[in-house]
C-alpha positions as CSV (number, residue, x, y, z in Angstrom):
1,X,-16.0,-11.2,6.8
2,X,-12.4,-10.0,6.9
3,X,-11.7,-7.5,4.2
4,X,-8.2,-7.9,4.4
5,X,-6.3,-10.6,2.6
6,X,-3.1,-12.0,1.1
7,X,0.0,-9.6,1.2
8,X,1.1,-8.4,-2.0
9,X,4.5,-7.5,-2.9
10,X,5.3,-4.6,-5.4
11,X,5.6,-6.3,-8.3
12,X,2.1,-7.8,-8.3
13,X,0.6,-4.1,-7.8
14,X,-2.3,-2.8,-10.8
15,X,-3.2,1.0,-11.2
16,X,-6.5,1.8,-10.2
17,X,-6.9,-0.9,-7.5
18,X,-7.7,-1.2,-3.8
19,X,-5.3,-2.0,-1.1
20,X,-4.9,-1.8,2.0
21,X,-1.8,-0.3,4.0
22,X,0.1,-0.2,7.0
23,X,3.4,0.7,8.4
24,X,5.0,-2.0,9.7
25,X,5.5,-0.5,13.3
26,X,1.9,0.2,13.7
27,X,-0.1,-3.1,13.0
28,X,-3.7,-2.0,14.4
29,X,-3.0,1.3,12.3
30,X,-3.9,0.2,8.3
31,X,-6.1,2.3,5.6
32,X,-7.3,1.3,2.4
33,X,-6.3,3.2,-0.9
34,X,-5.9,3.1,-4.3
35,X,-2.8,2.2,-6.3
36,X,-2.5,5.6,-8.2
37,X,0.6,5.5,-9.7
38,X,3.5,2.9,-10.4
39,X,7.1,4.4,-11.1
40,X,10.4,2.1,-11.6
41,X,11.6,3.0,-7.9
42,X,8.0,4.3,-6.2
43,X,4.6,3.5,-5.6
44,X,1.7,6.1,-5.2
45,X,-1.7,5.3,-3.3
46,X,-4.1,7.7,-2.6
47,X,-7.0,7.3,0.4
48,X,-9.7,9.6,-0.3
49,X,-11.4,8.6,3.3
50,X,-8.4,10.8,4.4
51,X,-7.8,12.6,1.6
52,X,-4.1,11.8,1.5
53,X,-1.5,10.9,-0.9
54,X,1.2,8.4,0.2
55,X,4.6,8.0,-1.8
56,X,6.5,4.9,-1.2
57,X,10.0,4.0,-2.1
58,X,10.8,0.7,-3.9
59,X,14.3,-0.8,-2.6
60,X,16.0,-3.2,-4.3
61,X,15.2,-6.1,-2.5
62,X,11.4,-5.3,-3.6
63,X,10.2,-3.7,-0.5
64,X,8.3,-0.7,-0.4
65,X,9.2,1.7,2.4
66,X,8.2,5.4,3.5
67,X,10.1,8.1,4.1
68,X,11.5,7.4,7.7
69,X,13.1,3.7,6.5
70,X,9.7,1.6,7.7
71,X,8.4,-1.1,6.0
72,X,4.8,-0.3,4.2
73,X,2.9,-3.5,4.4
74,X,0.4,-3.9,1.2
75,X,-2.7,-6.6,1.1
76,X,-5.8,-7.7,-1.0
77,X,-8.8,-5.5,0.2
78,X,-11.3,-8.2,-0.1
79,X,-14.5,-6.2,1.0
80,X,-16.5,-4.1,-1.9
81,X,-15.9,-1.5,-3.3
């Protein structure tokens, strides 16, 4: 079964829920993590396989990017938790 589904755009993001997430450049490269925190111009998700905390930026168009400018790429995680 593929554990990975639909891509969600910011605005349909809930606290507390899995996703999975990958940097547009690096498409084999994804990680699931939760949705820890929702500002008005940032997204937090946390992986605690890696232990890591990941801080995206909300542009206006509705995309979330990182640091460097690249696209962050969000979808269902369909597998269980």
């Amino acid at each position: 079964m593929n554990e990975i589904g639909r891509e969600l755009k910011a605005s349909e993001l809930k606290l507390k829920t899995i996703v999975v997430i990958r940097r547009e450049d690096r498409p084999g490269m994804a990680v699931t993590g939760w949705v820890r925190e929702l500002g008005q111009d940032f997204v937090i998700f946390y992986s605690g396989a890696i232990k890591t905390k990941l801080l995206t930026y909300l542009r206006e168009d509705g995309e979330l990017v990182d640091d460097t400018g690249k696209r962050i790429i969000v979808n269902e995680y369909l597998g269980e938790v």
